[in-house]
LOTOR-928228 format. One record per residue: residue in one letter; x, y, z of N, C-alpha, C in turn. Coordinates in Angstrom, 1 decimal, padded with zeros to 4 digits. Atoms other than C-alpha are relative to their C-alpha. Layout:
BEGIN
("a", (X, Y, Z), (X, Y, Z), (X, Y, Z));
...
***
This chain:
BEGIN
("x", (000.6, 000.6, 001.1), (003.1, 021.3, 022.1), (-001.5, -000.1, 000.1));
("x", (001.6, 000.2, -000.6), (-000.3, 021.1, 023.6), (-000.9, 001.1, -000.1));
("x", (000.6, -001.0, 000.8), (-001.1, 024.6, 022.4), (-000.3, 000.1, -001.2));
("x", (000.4, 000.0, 001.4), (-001.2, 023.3, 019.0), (-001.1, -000.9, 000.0));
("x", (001.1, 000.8, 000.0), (-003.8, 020.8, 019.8), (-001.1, 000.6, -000.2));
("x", (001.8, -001.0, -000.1), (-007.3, 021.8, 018.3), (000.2, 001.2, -000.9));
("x", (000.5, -001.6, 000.5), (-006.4, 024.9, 016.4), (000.0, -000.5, -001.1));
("x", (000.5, 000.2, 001.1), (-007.7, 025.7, 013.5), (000.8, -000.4, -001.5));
("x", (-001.1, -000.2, 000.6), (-005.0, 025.9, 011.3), (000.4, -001.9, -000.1));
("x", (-000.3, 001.4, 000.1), (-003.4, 022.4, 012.5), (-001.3, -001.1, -001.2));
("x", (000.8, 000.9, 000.8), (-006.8, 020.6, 011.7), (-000.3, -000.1, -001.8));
("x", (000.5, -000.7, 001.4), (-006.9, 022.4, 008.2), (001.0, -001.0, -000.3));
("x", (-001.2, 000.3, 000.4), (-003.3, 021.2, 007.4), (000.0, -002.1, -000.2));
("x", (000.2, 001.0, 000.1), (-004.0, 017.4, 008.5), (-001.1, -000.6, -000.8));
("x", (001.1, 000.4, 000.9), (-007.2, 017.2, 006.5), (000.4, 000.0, -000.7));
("x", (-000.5, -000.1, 000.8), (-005.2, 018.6, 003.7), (000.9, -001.1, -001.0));
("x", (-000.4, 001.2, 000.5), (-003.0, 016.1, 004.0), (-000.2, -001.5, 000.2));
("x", (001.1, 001.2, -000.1), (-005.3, 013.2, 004.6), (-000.4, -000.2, -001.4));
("x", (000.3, 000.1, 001.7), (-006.5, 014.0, 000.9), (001.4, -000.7, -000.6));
("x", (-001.3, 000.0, 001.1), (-003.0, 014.3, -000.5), (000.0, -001.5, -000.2));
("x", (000.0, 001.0, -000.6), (-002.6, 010.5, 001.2), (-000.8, -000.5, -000.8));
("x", (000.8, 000.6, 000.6), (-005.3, 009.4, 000.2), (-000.4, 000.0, -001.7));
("x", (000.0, 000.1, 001.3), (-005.3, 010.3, -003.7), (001.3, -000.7, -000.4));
("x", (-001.4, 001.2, 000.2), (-001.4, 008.5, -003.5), (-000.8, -001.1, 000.2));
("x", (000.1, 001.2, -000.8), (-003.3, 005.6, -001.8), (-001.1, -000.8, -001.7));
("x", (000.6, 000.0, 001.0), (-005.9, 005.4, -004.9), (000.7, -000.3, -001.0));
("x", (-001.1, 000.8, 001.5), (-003.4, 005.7, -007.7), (000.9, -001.3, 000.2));
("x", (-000.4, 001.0, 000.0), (-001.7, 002.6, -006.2), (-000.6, -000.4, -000.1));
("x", (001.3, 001.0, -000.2), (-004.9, 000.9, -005.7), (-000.5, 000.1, -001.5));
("x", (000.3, 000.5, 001.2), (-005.6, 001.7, -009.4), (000.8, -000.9, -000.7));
("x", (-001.0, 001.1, 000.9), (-002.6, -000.5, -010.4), (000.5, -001.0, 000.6));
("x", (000.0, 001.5, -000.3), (-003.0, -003.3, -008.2), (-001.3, -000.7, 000.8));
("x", (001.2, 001.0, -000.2), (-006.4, -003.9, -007.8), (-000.3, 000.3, 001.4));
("x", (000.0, -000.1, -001.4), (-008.0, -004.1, -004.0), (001.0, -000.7, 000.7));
("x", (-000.9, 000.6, -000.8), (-005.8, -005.0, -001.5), (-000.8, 000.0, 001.3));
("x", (000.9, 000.3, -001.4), (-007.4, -006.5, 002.1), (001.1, 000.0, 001.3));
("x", (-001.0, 000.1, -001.5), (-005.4, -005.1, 005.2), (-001.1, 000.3, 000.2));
("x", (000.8, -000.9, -001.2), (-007.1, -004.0, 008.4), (000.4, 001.1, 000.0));
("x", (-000.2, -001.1, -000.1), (-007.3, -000.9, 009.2), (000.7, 000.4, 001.6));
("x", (-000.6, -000.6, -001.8), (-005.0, 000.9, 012.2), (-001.0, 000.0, 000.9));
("x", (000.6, -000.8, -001.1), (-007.2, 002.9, 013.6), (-001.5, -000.6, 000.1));
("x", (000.8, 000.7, -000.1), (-010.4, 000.4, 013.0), (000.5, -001.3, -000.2));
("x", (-000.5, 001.3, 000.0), (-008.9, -003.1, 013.3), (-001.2, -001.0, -000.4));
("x", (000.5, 000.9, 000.2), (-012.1, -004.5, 012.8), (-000.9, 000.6, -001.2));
("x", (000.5, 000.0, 001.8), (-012.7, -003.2, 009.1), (001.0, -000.1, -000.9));
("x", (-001.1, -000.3, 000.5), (-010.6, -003.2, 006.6), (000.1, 001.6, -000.7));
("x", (-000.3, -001.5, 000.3), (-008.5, 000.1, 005.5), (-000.6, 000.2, -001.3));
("x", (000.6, -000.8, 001.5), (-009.7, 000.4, 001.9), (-001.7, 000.5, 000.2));
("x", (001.8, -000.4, -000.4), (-013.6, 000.5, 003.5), (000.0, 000.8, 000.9));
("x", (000.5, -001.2, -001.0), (-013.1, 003.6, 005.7), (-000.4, 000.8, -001.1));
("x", (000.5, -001.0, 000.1), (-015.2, 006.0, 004.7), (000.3, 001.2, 000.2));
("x", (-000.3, -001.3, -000.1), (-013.2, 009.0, 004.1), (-000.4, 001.4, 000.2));
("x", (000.6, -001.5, -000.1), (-015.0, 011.5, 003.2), (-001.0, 000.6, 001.0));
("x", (000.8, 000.1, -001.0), (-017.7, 010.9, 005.8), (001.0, 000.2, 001.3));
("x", (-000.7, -000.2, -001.1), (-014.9, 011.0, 008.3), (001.0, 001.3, 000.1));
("x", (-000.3, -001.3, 000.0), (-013.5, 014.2, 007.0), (-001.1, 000.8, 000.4));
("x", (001.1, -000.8, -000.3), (-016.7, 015.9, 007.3), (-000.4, -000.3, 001.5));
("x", (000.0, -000.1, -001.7), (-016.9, 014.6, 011.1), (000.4, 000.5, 000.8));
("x", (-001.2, -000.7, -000.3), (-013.8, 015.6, 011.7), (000.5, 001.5, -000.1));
("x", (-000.4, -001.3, 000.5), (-013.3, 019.6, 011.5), (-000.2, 001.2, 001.2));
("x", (000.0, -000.9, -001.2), (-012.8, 022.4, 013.2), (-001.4, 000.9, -000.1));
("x", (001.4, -000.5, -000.2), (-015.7, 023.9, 014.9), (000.6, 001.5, 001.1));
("x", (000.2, -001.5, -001.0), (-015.6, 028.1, 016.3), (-000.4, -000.6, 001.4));
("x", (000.5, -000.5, -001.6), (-015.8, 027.7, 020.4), (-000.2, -001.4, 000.4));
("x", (000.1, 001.3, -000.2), (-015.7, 023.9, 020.5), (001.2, -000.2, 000.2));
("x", (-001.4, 000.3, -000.4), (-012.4, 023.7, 022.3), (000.2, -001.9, -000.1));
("x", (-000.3, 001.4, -000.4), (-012.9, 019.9, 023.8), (-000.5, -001.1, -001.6));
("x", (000.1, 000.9, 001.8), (-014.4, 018.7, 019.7), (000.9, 000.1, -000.5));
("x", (-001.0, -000.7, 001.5), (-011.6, 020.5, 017.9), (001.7, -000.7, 000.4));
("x", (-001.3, 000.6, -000.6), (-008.7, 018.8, 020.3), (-000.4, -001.7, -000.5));
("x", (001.0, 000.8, 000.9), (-011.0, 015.4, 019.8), (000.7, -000.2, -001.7));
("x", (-000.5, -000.4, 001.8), (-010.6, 016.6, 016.1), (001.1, -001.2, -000.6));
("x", (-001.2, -000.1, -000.2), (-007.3, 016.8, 016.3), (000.6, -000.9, -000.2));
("x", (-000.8, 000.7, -000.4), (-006.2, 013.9, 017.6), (-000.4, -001.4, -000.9));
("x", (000.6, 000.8, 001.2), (-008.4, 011.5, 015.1), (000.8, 000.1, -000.9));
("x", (-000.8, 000.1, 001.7), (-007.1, 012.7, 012.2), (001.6, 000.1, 000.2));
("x", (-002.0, 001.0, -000.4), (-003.4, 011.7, 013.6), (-000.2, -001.0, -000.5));
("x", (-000.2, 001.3, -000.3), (-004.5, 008.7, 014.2), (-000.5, -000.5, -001.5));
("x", (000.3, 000.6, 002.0), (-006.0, 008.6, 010.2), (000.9, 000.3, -000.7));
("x", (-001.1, 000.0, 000.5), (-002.9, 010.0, 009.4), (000.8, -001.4, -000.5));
("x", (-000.6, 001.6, -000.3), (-001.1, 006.7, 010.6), (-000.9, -000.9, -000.8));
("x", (000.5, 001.3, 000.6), (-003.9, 004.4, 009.4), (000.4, 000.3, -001.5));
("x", (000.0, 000.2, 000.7), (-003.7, 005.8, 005.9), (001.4, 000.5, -000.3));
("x", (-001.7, 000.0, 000.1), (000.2, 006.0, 005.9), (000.3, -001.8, -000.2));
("x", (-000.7, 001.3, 000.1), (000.6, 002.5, 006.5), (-001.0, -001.1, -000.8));
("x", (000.6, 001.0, 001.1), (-002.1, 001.3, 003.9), (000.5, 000.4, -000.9));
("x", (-000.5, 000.0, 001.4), (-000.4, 003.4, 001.3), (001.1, -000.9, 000.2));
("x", (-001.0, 001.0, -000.2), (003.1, 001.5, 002.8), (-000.2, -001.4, -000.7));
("x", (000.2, 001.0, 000.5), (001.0, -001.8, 002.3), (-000.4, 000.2, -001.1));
("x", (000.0, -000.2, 001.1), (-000.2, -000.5, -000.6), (001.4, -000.4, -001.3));
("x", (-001.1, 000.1, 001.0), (003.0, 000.2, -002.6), (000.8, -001.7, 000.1));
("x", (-000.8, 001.6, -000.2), (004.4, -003.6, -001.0), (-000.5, -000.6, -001.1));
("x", (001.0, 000.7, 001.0), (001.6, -005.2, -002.9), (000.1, 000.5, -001.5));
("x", (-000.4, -000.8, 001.6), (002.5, -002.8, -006.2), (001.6, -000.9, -000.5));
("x", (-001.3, 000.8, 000.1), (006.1, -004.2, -005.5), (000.1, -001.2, -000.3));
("x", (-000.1, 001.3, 000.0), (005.5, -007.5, -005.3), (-000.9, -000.5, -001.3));
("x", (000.4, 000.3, 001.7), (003.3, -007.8, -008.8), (001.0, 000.6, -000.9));
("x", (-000.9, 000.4, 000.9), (005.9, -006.3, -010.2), (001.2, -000.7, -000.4));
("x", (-000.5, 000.7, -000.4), (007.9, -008.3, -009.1), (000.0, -001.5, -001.0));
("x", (000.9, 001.4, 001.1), (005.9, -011.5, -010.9), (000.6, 000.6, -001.4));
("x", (000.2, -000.1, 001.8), (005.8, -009.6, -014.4), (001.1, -000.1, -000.3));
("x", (-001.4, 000.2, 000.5), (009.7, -009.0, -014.6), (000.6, -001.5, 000.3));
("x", (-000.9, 001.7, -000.3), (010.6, -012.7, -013.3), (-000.5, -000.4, -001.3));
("x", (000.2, 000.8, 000.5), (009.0, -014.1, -016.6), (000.7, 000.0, -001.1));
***
């Protein structure tokens, strides 16, 4: 498994789907307003104020930068998880307003 760490390809795939993620995480967030968790992988901000795109563009694979591109790598896991489990809280918080509108 440790030969997939870093290549180019992997990092492509996780950026990819860091977007995907993150445009799901938006359309929830258009239909219930902000929601204030922390963030995983910054605990001391909250998840809807990371600066995605800034962290994509940090994040990437670089030609002959073995120890950056593993680095890379291993970040955007871990932004994986963070914006996995804000869309999770996300959709809770979707659930639970709708929740209110059908009780009345």
């Amino acid at each position: 498994m440790t030969e997939l760490l870093g290549r180019e390809n992997c990092i492509k795939n996780l950026r990819k789907d860091l977007v995907d993620i993150q445009v799901a995480i938006e359309d929830v967030l258009s239909r219930t307003g902000p929601v204030h968790y922390t963030s995983w992988k910054s605990p001391d901000k909250l998840a809807c104020s990371l600066d995605m795109v800034a962290l994509l563009e940090e994040y990437d694979f670089v030609n002959g930068e073995d120890a950056y591109n593993q680095h890379s790598h291993v970040v955007l896991l871990e932004l994986v998880v963070d914006r996995l489990l804000l869309l999770l809280q996300s959709v809770g918080a979707f659930t639970e307003l709708q929740k209110g509108r059908y009780r009345r």
